[in-house]
C-alpha positions as CSV (number, residue, x, y, z in Angstrom):
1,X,0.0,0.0,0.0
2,X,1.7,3.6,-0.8
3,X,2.1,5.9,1.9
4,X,0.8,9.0,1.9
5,X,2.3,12.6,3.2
6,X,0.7,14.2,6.0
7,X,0.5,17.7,6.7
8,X,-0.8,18.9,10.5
9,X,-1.5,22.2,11.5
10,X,0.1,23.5,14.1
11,X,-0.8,27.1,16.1
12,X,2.1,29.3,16.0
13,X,2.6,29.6,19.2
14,X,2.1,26.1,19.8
15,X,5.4,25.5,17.1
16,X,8.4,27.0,19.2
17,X,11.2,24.5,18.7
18,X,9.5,22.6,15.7
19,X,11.3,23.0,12.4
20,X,10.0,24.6,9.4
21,X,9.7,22.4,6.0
22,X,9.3,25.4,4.3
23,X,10.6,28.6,3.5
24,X,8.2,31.9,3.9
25,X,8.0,34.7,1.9
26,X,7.6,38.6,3.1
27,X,6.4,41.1,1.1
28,X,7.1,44.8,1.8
29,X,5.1,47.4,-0.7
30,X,7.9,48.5,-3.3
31,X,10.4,47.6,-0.7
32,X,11.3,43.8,-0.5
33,X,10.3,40.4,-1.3
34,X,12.0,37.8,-0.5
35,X,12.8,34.6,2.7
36,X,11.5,35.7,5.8
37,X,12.4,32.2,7.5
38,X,14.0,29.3,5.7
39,X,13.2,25.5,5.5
40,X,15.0,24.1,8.6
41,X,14.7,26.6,10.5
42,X,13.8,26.6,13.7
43,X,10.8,28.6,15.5
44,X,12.2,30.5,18.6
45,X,10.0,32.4,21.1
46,X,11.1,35.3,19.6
47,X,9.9,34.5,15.7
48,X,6.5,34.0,16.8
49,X,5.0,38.2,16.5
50,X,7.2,37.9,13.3
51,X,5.3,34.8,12.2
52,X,1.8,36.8,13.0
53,X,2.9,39.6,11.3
54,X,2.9,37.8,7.9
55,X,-0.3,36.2,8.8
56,X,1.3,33.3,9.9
57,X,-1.2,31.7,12.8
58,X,-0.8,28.1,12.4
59,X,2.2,26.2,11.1
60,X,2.5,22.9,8.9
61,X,4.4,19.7,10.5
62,X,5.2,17.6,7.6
63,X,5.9,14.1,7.5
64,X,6.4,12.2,4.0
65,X,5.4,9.3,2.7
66,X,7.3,7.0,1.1
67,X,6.5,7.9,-2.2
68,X,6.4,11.4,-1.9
69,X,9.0,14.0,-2.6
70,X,9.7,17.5,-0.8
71,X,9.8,20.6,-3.6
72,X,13.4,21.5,-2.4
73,X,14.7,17.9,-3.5
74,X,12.0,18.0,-6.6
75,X,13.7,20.9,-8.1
76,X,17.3,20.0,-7.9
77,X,16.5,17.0,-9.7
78,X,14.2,19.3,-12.6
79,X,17.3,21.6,-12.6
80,X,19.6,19.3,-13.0
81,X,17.5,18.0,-16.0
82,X,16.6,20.9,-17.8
83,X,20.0,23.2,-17.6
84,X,21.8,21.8,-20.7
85,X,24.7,22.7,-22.8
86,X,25.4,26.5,-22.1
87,X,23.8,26.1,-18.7
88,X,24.3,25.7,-14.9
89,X,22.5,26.5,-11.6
90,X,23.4,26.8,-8.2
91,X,22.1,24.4,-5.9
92,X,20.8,27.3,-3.4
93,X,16.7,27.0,-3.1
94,X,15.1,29.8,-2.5
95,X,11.2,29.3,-1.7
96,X,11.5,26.1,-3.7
97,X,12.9,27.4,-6.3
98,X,15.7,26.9,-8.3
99,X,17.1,29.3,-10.9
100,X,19.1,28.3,-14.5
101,X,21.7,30.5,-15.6
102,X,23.9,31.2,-18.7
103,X,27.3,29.9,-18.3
104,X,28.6,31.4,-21.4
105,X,27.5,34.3,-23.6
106,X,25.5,33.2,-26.5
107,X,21.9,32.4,-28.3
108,X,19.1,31.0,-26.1
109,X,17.4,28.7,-27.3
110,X,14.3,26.5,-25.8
111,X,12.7,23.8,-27.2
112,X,9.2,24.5,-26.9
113,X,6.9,21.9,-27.4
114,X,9.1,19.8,-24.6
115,X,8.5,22.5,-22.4
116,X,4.8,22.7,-23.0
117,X,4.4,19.4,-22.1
118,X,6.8,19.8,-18.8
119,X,4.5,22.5,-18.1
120,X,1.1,20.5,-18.6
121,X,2.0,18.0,-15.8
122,X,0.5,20.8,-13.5
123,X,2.0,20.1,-10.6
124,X,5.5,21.8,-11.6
125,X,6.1,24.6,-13.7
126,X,9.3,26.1,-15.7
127,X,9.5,29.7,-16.8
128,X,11.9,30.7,-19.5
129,X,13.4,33.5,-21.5
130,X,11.9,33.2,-24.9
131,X,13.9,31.7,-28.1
132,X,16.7,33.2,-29.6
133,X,17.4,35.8,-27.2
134,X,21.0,36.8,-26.9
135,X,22.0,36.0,-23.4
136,X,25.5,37.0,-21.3
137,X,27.3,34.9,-19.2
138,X,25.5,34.9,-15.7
139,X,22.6,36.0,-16.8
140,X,19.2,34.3,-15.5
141,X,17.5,32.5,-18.6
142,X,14.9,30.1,-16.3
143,X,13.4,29.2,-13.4
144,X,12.1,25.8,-11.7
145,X,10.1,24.6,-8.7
146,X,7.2,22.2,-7.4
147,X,3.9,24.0,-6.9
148,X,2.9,21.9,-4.1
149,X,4.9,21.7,-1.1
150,X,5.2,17.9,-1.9
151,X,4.1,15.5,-4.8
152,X,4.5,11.4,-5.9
153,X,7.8,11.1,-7.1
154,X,6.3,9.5,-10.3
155,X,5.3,13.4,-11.5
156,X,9.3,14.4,-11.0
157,X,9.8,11.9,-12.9
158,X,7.9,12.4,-15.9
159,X,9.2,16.3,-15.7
160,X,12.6,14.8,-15.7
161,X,12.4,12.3,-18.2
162,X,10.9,15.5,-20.3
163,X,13.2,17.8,-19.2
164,X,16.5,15.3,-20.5
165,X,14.8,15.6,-23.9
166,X,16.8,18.7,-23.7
167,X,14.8,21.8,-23.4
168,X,16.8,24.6,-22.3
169,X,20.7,25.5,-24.0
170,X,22.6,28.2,-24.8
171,X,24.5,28.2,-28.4
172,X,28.3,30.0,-28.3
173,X,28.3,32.2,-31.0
174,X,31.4,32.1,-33.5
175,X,33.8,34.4,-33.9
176,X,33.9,35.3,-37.4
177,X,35.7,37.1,-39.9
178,X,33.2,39.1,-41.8
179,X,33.9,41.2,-45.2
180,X,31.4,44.3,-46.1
181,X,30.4,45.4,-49.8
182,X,29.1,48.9,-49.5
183,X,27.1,49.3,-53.0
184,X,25.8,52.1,-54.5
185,X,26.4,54.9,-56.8
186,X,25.9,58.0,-54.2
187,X,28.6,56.1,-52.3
188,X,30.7,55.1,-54.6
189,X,31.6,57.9,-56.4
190,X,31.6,60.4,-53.2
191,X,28.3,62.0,-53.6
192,X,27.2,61.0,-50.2
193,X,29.4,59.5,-47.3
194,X,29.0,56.2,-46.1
195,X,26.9,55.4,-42.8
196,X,27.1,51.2,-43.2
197,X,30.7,50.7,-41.9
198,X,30.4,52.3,-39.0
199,X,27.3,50.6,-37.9
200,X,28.2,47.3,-39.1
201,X,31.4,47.1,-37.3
202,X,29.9,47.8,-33.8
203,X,27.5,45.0,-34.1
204,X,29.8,42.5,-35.1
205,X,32.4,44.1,-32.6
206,X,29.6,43.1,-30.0
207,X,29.1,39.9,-30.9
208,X,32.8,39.0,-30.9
209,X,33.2,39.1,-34.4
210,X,35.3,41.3,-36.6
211,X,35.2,43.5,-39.9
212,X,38.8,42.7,-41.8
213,X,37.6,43.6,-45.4
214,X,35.5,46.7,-46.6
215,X,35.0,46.9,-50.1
216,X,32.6,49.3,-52.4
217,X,30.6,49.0,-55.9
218,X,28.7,51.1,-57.9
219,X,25.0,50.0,-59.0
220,X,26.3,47.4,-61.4
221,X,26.1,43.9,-60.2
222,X,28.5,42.6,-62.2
223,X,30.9,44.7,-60.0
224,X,29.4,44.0,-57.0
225,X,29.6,40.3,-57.5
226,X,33.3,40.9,-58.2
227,X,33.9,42.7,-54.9
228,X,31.6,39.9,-52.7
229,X,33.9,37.3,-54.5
230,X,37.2,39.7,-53.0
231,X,35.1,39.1,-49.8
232,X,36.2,35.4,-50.0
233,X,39.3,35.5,-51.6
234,X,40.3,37.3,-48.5
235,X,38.8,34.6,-46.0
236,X,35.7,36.2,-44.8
237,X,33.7,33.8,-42.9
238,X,30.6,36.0,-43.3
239,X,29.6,38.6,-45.9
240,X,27.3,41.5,-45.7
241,X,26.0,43.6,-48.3
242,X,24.4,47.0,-47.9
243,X,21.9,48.8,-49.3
244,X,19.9,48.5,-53.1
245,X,17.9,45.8,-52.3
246,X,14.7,47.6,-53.0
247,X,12.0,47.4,-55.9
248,X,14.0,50.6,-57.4
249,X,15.1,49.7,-61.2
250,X,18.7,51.2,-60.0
251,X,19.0,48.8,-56.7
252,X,21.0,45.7,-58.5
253,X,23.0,44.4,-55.5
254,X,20.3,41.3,-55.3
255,X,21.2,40.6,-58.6
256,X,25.1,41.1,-57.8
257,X,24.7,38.7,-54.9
258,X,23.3,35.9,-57.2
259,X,26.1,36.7,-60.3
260,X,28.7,35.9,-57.4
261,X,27.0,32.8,-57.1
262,X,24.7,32.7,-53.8
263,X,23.0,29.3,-53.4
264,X,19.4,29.3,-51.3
265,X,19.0,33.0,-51.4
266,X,15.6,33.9,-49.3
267,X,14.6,37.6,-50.2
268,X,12.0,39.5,-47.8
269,X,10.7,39.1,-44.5
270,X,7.6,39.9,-42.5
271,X,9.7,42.2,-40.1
272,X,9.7,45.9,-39.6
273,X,12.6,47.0,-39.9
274,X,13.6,45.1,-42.3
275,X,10.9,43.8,-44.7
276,X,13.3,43.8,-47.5
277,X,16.5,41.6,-45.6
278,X,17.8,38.9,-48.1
279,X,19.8,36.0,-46.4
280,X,21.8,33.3,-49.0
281,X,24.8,31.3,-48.9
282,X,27.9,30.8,-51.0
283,X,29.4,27.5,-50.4
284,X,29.3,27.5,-47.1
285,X,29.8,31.1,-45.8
286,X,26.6,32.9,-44.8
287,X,25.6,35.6,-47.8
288,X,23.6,38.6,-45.7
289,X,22.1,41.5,-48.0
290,X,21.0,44.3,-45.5
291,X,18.3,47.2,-46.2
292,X,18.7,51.0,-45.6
293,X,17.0,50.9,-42.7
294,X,19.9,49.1,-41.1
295,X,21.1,52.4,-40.8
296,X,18.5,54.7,-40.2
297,X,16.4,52.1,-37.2
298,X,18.9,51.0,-33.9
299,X,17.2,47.1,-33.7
300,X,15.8,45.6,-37.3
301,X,15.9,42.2,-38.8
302,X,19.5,41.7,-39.0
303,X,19.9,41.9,-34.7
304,X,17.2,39.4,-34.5
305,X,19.1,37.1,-37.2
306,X,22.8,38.1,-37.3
307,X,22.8,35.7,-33.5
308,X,21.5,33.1,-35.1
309,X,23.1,33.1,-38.1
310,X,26.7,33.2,-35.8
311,X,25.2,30.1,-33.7
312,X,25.6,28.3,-37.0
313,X,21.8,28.3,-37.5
314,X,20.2,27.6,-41.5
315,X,17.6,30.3,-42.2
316,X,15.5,29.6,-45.1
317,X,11.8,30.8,-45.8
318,X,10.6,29.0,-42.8
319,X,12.5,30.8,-39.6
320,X,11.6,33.7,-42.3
321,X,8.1,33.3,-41.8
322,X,7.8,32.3,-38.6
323,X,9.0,35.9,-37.3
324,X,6.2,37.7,-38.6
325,X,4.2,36.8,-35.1
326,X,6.6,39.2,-32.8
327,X,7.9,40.7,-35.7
328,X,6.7,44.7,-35.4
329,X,8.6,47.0,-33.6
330,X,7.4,49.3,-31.7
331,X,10.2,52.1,-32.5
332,X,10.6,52.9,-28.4
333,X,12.4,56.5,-28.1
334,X,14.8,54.3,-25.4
335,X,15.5,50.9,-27.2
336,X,16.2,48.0,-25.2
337,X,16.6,45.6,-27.2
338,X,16.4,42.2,-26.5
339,X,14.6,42.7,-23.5
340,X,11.3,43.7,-25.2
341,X,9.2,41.7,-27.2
342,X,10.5,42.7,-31.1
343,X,11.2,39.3,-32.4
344,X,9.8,37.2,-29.8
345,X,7.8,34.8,-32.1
């Protein structure tokens, strides 16, 4: 027969030199939240007006069944399931909870439909960052715990068995070599001065990659193909184009990207900014072609895909689509990018 837990109520004043199997939370208006008292500890004369100050008149005496499991052992073993490559977590509990962080810089990603179904067992709950959100080292990216005090151990381990399926991980992000083409005819021949480069470089520079080869072509895309193919002669690992991807007769450099020979090329997205990105491959280096508005708008579609594309991800028409849902941006006078919802499918 399978024993059962057992909670009993105790009065609070009634519990002086009984332990507490739980933690318990205080809340101050806009001034704290946090552990009042933790598991284990030990009721003294003096916590009692404490106690009844948090509304606190009776206290639980736990005793376990054989079957059961307590939420502070219940989410060590979750934790330890779901933090995967990328991952750790400390082994401190606080109010049953235990919190995943990044252990390197890099690309979040979670696999959803593993952690819906973690989710559905009801009786324990994960909360993530969403997918494909750039993520620095220490930085929280999750957060697990039991709902009840205690549950069967056959619910911890169905979340675990889900969890190993591998839900939560954090991609590194190559460090690349990347070579520019600035096309154009205003450009080119001096008429206006360039405001790619700059731009470019400093998101690249934050990702821990590097610009080593800057070239520039006119609106001809026999010459621009020429100047993407220096691109690779000289080793880039990644190669951005700018500008003239528009429907303007005179904007050739989509044309200049396929004479060079880019395989798989994927042209538009249903993002703003950047409705009019253009993504490609030669061989096996990544082929970007950016808009205008990479320069005029802080965030677009190349912050949300330049991540993933460094991760080593494949983005065809699919991942295209799929960022229309999340895909708007707001345009905040402070941008925060990432932590808003632009991109968040």
């Amino acid at each position: 027969m399978t024993s059962v837990s057992s909670k009993t109520s105790v009065p609070v004043d009634e519990a002086v030199g009984m332990v507490l199997p739980h933690d318990i939370t205080e809340i101050t208006k806009d001034s704290f939240k946090g552990r009042a008292f933790r598991k284990g500890h030990i009721i003294r004369r003096e916590d009692v007006a404490h106690l009844r100050r948090l509304g606190k008149e009776h206290i639980y005496v736990l005793q376990l069944g054989e079957n059961d499991i307590h939420e502070n052992e219940a989410a060590l073993l979750m934790a330890e399931a779901l933090a995967g490559p990328g991952t750790e977590y400390s082994p401190e509990i606080v109010e049953g909870k235990v919190t995943i962080r990044a252990a390197r810089d890099g690309l979040l990603k979670i696999n959803r439909e593993a952690l819906l179904r973690f989710n559905m067992l009801g009786e324990v709950m994960c909360a993530t960052l969403q997918t494909n959100t750039p993520v620095s080292q220490g930085e929280d990216i999750a957060a697990s715990k039991l709902i009840p005090l205690v549950t069967e151990r056959q619910v911890i381990d169905q979340a675990v068995a889900i969890a190993r399926e591998g839900i939560i991980q954090v991609l590194p992000l190559r460090k690349v070599s990347a070579g520019l083409v600035i096309t154009g005819n205003e450009v080119f021949y001096g008429r206006i001065k360039d405001g790619f480069e700059q731009v470019l470089r400093d998101k690249l520079t934050a990702l821990g990659s590097r610009v080593d080869c800057v070239h520039f072509a006119p609106d001809d895309p026999r010459l621009i193909a020429e100047e993407i193919q220096r691109c690779l002669t000289a080793g880039a690992e990644l190669v951005i184009t700018s500008g003239g991807l528009s429907v303007d007769p005179d904007d050739v450099t989509r044309q200049g990207i396929n004479e060079a020979g880019a395989e798989d090329v994927v042209y538009g997205t249903p993002v703003l900014p950047g409705a009019m990105f253009l993504v490609g491959r030669i061989g096996q280096v990544p082929v970007v072609g950016l808009p205008a508005c990479g320069m005029f708008h802080q965030t677009t579609v190349f912050d949300l895909l330049l991540p993933r594309i460094l991760a080593g991800e494949s983005i065809g028409r699919k991942e295209l689509a799929a960022m229309g849902h999340g895909g708007l941006c707001r345009k905040c006078k402070d941008c925060r990018y990432p932590v808003c919802n632009f991109g968040k499918e």
